[in-house]
C-alpha positions, 0 to 999 in steps of 0.5 A: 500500500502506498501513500495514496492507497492509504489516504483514499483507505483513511478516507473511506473508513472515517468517512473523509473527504480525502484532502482531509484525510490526506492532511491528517496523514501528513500531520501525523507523518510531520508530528512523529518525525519531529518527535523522534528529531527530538529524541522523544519516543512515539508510543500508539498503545495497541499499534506500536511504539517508535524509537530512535536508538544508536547504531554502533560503529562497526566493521563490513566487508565491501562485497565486491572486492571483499576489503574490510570498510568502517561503517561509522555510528549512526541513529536508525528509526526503530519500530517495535509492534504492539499487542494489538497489531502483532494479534491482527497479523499473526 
């Protein structure tokens, strides 16, 4: 599903035009992102919870040519399911 599928999803189900719809997602995509920019973590009870953690520095091997490289520490987005979802899926 992509963006557009999903706003004209959203629309149908709260019964949106989906210009409203398409705005409640961009809003939710811009409050997550600054949240997590802030080092907050973003829980949805039932649904899930982002977090921003920090990835190490380490070693990696370049596939093509087999040199060991330095692949430097980074922050990564992070997304852990909730009950709620893990049970609609499974």
């Amino acid at each position: 599903m992509n963006k557009a599928e999903l706003v004209n999803r959203m629309a149908e189900i709260a019964d949106l035009p989906k210009v409203t719809a398409e705005k409640a997602l961009n809003a939710f995509m811009e409050a997550v992102t600054e949240a997590l920019k802030n080092g907050d973590k973003v829980t949805l009870v039932g649904f899930g919870t982002f977090t921003v953690v920090e990835r190490a520095e380490r070693m990696g091997r370049n596939p093509r040519t087999g040199e060991q490289i330095k692949i430097p520490a980074r922050k990564v987005v992070k997304f852990k399911p909730g009950s709620k979802l893990e049970e609609a899926v499974g």
